[in-house]
One Martini backbone bead per residue (centre of mass of N, CA, C, O) as a GRO file, in nm:
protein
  345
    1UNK     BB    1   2.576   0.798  -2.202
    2UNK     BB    2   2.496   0.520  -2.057
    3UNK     BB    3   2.568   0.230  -2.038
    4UNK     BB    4   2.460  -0.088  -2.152
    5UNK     BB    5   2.310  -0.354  -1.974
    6UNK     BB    6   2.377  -0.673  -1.990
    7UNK     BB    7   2.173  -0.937  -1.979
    8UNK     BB    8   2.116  -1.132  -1.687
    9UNK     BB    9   2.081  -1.460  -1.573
   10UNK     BB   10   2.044  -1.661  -1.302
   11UNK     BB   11   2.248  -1.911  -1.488
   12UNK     BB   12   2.484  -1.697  -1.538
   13UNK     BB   13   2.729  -1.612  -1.536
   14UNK     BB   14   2.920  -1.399  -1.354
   15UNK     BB   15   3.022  -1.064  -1.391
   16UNK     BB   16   3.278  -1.127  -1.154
   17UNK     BB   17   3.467  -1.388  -1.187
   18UNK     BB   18   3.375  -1.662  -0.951
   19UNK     BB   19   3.202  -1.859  -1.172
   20UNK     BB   20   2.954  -1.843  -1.062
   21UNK     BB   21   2.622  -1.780  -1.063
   22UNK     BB   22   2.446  -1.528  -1.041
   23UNK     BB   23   2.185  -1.640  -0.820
   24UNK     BB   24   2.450  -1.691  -0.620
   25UNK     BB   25   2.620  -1.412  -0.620
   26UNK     BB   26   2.501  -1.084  -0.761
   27UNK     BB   27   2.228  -1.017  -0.745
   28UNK     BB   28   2.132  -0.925  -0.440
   29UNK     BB   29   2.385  -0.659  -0.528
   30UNK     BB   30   2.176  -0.520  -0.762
   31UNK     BB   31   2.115  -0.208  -0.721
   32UNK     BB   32   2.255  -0.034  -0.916
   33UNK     BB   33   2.206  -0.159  -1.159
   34UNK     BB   34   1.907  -0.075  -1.165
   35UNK     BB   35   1.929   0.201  -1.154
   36UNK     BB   36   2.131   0.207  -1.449
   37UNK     BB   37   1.878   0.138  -1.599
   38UNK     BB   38   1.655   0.346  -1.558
   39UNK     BB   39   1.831   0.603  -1.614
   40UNK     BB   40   1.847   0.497  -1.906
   41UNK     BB   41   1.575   0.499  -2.048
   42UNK     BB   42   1.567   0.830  -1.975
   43UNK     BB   43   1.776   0.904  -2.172
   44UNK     BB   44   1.650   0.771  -2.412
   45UNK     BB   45   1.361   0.911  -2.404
   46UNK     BB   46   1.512   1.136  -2.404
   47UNK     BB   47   1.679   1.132  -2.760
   48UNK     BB   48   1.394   1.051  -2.883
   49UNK     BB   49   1.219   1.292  -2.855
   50UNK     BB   50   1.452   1.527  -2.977
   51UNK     BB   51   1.409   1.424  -3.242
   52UNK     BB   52   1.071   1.414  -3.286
   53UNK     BB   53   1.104   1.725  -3.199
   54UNK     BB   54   0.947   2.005  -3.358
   55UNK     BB   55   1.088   2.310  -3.438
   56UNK     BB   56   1.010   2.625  -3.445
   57UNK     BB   57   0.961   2.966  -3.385
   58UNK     BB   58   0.726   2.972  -3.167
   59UNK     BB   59   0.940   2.773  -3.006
   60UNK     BB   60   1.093   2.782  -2.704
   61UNK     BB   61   1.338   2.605  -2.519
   62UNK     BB   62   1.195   2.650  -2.266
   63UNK     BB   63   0.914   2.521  -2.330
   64UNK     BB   64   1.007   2.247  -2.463
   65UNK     BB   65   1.091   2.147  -2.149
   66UNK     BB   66   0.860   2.163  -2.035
   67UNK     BB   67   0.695   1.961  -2.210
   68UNK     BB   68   0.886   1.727  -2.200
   69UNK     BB   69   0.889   1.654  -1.901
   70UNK     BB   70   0.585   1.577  -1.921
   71UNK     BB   71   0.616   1.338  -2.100
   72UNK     BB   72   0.816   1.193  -1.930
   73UNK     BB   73   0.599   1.186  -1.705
   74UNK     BB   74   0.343   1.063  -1.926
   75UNK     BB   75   0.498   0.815  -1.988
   76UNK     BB   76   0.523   0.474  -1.952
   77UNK     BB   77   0.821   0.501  -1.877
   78UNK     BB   78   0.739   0.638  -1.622
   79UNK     BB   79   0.810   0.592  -1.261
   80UNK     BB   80   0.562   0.833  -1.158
   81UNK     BB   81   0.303   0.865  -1.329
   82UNK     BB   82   0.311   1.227  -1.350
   83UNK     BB   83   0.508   1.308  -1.143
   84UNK     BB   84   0.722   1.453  -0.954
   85UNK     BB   85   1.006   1.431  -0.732
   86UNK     BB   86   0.838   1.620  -0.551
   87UNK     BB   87   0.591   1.514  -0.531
   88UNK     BB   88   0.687   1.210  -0.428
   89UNK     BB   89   0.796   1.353  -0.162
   90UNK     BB   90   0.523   1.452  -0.047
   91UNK     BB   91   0.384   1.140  -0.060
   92UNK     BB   92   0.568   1.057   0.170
   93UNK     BB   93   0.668   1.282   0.380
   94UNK     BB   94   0.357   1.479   0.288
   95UNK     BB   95   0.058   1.384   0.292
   96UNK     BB   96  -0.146   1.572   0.518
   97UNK     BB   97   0.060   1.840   0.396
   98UNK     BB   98  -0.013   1.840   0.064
   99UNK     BB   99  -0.320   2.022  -0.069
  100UNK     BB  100  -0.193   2.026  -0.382
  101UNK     BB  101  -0.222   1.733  -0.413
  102UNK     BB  102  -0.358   1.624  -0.147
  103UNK     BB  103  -0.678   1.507  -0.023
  104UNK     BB  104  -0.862   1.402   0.267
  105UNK     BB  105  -1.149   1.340   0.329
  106UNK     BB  106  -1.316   1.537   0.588
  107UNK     BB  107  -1.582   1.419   0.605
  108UNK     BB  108  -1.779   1.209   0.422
  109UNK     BB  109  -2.031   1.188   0.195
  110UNK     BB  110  -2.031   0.850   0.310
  111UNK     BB  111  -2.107   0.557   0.445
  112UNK     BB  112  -1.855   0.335   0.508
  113UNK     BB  113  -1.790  -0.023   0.386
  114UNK     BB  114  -1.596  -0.242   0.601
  115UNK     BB  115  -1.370  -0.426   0.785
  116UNK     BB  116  -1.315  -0.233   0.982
  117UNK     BB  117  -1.602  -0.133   1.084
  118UNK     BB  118  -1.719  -0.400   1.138
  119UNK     BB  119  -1.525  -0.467   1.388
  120UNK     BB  120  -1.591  -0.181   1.539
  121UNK     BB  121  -1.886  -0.289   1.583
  122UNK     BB  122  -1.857  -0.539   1.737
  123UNK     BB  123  -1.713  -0.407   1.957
  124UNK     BB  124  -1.904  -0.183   2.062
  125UNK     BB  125  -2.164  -0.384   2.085
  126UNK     BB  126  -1.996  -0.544   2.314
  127UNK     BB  127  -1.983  -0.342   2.529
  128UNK     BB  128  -2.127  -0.096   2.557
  129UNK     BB  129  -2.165  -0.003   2.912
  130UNK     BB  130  -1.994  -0.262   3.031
  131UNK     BB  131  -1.829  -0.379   2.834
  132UNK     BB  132  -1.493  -0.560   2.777
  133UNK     BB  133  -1.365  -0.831   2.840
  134UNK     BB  134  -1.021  -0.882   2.934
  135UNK     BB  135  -0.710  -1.010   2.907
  136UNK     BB  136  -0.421  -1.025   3.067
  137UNK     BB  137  -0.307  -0.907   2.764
  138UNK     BB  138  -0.519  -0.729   2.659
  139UNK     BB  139  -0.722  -0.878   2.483
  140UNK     BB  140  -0.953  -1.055   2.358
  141UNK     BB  141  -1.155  -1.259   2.379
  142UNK     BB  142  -1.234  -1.584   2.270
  143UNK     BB  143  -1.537  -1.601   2.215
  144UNK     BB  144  -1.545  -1.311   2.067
  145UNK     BB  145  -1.372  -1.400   1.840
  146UNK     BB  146  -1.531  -1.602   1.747
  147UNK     BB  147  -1.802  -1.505   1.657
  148UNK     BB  148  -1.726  -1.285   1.497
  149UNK     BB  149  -1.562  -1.488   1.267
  150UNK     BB  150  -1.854  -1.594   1.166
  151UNK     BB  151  -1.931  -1.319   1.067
  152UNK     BB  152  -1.730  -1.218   0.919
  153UNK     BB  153  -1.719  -1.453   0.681
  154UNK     BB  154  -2.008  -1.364   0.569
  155UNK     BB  155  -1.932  -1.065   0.464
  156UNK     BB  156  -1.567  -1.142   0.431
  157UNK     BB  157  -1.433  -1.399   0.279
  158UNK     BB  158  -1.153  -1.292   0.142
  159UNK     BB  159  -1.023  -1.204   0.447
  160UNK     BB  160  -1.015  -1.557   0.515
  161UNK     BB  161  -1.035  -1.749   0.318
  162UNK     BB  162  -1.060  -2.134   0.246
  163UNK     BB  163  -0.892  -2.165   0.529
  164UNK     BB  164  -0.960  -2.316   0.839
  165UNK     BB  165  -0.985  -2.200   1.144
  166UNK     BB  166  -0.875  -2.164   1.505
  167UNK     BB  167  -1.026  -1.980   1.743
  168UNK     BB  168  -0.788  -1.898   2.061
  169UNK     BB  169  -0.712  -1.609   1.964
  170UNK     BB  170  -0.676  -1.289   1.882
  171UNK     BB  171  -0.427  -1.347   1.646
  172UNK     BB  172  -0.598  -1.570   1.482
  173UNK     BB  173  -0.791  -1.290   1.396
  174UNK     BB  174  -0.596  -1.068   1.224
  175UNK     BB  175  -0.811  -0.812   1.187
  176UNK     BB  176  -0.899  -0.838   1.503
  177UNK     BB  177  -0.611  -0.697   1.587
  178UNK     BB  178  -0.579  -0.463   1.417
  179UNK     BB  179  -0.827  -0.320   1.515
  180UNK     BB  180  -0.765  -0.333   1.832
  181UNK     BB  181  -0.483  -0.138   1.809
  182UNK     BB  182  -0.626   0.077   1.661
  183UNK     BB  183  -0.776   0.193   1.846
  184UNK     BB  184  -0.635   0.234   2.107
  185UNK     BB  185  -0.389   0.380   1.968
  186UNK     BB  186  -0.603   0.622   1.888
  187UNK     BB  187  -0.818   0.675   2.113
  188UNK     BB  188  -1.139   0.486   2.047
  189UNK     BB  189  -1.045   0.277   2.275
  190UNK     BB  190  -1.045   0.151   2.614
  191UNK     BB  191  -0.877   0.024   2.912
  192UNK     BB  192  -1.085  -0.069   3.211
  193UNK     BB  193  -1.025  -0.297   3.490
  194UNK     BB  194  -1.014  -0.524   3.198
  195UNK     BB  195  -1.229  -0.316   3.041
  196UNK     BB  196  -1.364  -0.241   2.745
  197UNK     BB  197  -1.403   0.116   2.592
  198UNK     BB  198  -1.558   0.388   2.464
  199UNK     BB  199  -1.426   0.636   2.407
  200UNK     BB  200  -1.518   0.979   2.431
  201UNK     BB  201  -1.401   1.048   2.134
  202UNK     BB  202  -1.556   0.816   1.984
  203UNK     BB  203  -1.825   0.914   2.037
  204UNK     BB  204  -1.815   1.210   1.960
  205UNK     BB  205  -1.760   1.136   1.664
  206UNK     BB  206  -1.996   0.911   1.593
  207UNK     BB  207  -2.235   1.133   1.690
  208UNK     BB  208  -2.178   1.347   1.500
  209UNK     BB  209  -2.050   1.192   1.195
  210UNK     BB  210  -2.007   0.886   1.252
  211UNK     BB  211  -1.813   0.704   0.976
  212UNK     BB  212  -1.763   0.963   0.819
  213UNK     BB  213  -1.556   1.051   1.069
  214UNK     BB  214  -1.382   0.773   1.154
  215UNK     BB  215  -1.265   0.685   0.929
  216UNK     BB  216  -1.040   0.892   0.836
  217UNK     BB  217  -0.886   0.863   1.099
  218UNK     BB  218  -0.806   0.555   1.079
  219UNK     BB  219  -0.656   0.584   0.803
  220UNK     BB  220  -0.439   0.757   0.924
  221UNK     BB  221  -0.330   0.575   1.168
  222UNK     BB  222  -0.285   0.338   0.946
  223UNK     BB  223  -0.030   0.517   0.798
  224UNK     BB  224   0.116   0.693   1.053
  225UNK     BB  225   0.109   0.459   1.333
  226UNK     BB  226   0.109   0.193   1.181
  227UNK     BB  227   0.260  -0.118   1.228
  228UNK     BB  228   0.306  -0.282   0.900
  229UNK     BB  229   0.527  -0.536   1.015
  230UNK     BB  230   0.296  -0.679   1.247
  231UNK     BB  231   0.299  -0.971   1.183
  232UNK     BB  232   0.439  -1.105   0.866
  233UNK     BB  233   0.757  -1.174   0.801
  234UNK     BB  234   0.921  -0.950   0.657
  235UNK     BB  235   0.985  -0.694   0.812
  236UNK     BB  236   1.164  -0.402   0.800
  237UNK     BB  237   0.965  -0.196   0.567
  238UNK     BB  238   0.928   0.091   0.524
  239UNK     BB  239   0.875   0.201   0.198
  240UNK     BB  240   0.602   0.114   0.209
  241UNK     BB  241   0.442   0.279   0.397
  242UNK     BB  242   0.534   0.569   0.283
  243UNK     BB  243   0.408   0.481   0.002
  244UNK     BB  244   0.123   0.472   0.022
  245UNK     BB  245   0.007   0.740  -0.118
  246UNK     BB  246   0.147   0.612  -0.410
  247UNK     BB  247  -0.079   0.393  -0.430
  248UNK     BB  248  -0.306   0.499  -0.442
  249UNK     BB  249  -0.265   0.711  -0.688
  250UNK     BB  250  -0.212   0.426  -0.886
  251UNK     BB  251  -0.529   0.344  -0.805
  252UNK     BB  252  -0.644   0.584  -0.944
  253UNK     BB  253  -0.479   0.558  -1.236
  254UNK     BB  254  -0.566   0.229  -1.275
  255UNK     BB  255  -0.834   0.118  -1.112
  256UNK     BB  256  -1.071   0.079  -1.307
  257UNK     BB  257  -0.920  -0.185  -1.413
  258UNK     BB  258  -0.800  -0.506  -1.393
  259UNK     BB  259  -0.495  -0.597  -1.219
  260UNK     BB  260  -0.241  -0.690  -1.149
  261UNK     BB  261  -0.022  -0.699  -0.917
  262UNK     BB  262   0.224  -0.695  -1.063
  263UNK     BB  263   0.185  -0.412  -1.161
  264UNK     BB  264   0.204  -0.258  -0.835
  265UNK     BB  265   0.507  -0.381  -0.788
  266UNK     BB  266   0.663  -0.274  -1.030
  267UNK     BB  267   0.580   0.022  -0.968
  268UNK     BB  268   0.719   0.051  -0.728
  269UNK     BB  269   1.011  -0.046  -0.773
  270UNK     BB  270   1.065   0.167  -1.012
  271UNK     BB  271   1.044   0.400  -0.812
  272UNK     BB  272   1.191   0.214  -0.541
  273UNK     BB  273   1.485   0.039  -0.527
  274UNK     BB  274   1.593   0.123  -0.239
  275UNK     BB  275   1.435  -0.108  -0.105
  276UNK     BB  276   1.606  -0.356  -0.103
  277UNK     BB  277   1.814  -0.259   0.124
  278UNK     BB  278   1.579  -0.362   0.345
  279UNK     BB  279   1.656  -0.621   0.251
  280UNK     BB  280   1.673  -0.967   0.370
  281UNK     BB  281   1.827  -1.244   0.309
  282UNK     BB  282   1.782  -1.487   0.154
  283UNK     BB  283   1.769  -1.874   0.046
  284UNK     BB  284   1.439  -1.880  -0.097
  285UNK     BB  285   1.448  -1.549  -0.221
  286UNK     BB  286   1.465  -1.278  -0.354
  287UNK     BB  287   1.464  -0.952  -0.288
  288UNK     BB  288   1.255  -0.864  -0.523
  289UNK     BB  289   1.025  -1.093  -0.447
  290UNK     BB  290   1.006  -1.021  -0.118
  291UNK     BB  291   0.906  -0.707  -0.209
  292UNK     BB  292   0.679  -0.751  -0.307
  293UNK     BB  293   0.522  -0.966  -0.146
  294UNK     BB  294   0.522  -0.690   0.080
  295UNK     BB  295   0.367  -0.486  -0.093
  296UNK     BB  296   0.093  -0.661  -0.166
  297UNK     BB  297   0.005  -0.735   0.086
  298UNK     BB  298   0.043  -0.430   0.255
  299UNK     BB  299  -0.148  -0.270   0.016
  300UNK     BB  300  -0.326  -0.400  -0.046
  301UNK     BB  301  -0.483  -0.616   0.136
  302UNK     BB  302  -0.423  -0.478   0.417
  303UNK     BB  303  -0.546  -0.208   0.324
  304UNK     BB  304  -0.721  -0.174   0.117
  305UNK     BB  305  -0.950  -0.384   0.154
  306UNK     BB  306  -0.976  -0.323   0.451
  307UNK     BB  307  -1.102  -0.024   0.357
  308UNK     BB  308  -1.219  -0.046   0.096
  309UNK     BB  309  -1.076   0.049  -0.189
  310UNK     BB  310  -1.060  -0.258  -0.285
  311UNK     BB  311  -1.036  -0.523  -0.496
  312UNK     BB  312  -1.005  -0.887  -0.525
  313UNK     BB  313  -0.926  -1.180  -0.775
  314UNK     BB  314  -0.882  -1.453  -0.752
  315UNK     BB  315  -0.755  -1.727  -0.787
  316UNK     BB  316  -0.831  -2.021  -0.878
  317UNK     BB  317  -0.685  -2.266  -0.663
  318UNK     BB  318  -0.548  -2.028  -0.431
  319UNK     BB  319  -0.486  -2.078  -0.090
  320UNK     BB  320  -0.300  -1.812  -0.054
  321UNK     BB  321  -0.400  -1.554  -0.220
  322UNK     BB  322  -0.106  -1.471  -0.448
  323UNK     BB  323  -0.302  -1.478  -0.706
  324UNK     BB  324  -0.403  -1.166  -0.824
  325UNK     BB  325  -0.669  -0.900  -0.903
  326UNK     BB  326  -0.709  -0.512  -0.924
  327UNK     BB  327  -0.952  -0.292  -0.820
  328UNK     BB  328  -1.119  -0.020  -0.779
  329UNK     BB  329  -1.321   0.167  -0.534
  330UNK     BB  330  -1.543   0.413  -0.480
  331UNK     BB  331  -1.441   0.500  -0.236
  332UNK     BB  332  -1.193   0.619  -0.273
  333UNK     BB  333  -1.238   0.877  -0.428
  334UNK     BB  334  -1.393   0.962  -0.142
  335UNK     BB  335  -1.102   1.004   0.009
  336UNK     BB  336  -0.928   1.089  -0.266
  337UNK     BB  337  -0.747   1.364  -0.387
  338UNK     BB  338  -0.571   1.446  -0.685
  339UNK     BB  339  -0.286   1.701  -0.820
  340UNK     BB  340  -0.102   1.694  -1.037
  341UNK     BB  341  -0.173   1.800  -1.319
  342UNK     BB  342  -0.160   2.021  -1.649
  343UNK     BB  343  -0.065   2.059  -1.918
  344UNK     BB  344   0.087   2.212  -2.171
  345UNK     BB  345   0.016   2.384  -2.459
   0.00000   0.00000   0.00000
């Protein structure tokens, strides 16, 4: 059994011998702790099952274990929420191509609602036949741009926020830059002769299957090659966008009822301690408090809401909408499905 390590404040003496605070001296650089806290819990949770653990005649110490391993992958502590570490190697490694875990519907069952659709059909409508110009860099117009914001606010205010801005550019109108990114990069409109186009691809999808089949690509493309790292000041943490299908799976199994955001930051961090590495040192902020804040942005906000698969509950008076509360939408349920797998009678 591993040694218990003793709880540690930021304020207290570091327990390197510096002499300094432990906030200013070894907190950033105790991923170990973290690691070495987490593997005790989990020997603790093995240690107490064993004892409360009544043996029988019938029951083989085969049976035994493997019931054991089941339960403490489905007790309150268990840091994957009821799957196994192969199981979320194949969500992480292997989300298209592990169809005993995860299925994809493809096309949906439904005509899907979202912020990411409203934006495609905006712009769909905008080229029509004759295109729409764009600008030297390649973006959408200025114009364009205003317009569509003003629509777009009044569909989709939680995406827009309570702060009133000015749009000079694409890039002014954060969702419509990821739109327009996402499009083009998926090969779902093209740039020709300076205006954009909805290439034969996108037409071929829509025409045929509508956005019941254009949305689970868009999905994909948006998990499997879009940078979501993209302007928005975190860094490259790539271990969120890996553990994508990873949120999913934990907003299908809690996303019922309203929870903190803090619930599903908690929940990667303790699945994933080594995505700290990836976190570079700030001075106005530890690693874990930067990772979960890049955690939440990107995983619920921009991708989750963006999609339409959850919906967030900001707190009143929250200008910046960075705390709030999270809930799963019809839709996440339609688009895909977990099979973690049932107990062992």
């Amino acid at each position: 059994m591993l040694e218990k390590l003793p709880k540690v404040g930021r304020n207290t003496s570091c327990l390197c011998g510096s002499g300094k605070k432990y906030g200013k001296c070894c907190m950033d650089k105790d991923v170990e702790t973290q690691l070495k806290r987490i593997m005790n819990e989990d020997l603790q949770n093995i240690h107490q099952e064993i004892h409360e653990k009544e043996f029988s005649i019938p029951h083989r110490p085969k049976s035994f274990w493997e019931w054991l391993g089941w339960r403490l992958r489905r007790s309150p502590g268990d840091v994957y929420h009821g799957l196994s570490r192969k199981q979320v190697r194949n969500l992480v490694d292997f989300p298209f191509a592990s169809p005993d875990l995860v299925r994809f519907m493809d096309p949906l069952s439904v005509s899907p609602q979202a912020p990411v659709v409203t934006l495609f059909e905006m712009m769909r409508c905008a080229m029509a036949e004759k295109g729409l110009r764009g600008t030297a860099k390649g973006n959408l117009p200025r114009n364009f741009c205003r317009e569509s914001f003003e629509k777009y606010l009044d569909q989709w205010p939680n995406r827009v926020g309570p702060l009133r801005i000015t749009i000079n550019k694409e890039e002014d109108f954060w969702d419509l830059h990821i739109a327009r990114i996402l499009a083009v990069g998926g090969g779902w409109m093209e740039l020709r002769s300076g205006k954009f186009f909805l290439s034969c691809k996108g037409m071929d999808v829509l025409d045929d299957l509508g956005w019941a089949g254009l949305y689970p690509l868009l999905l994909h493309d948006f998990i499997h090659d879009f940078d979501w790292s993209c302007m928005d000041g975190y860094g490259d943490i790539a271990s969120v966008q890996s553990c994508a299908v990873f949120t999913l799976y934990l907003l299908c199994t809690y996303g019922d009822t309203w929870r903190s955001k803090r619930f599903y930051e908690d929940c990667f961090l303790k699945a994933f301690p080594k995505a700290l590495l990836e976190v570079r040192p700030l001075q106005y902020m530890s690693k874990e408090a930067h990772l979960k804040q890049c955690y939440s942005w990107r995983s619920l906000a921009r991708f989750g809401e963006f999609f339409c698969l959850v919906e967030r509950q900001i707190e009143q008076d929250c200008l910046l909408q960075d705390r709030y509360d999270v809930r799963k939408l019809p839709l996440l349920d339609e688009v895909v499905r977990f099979h973690a797998g049932e107990p062992l009678p």
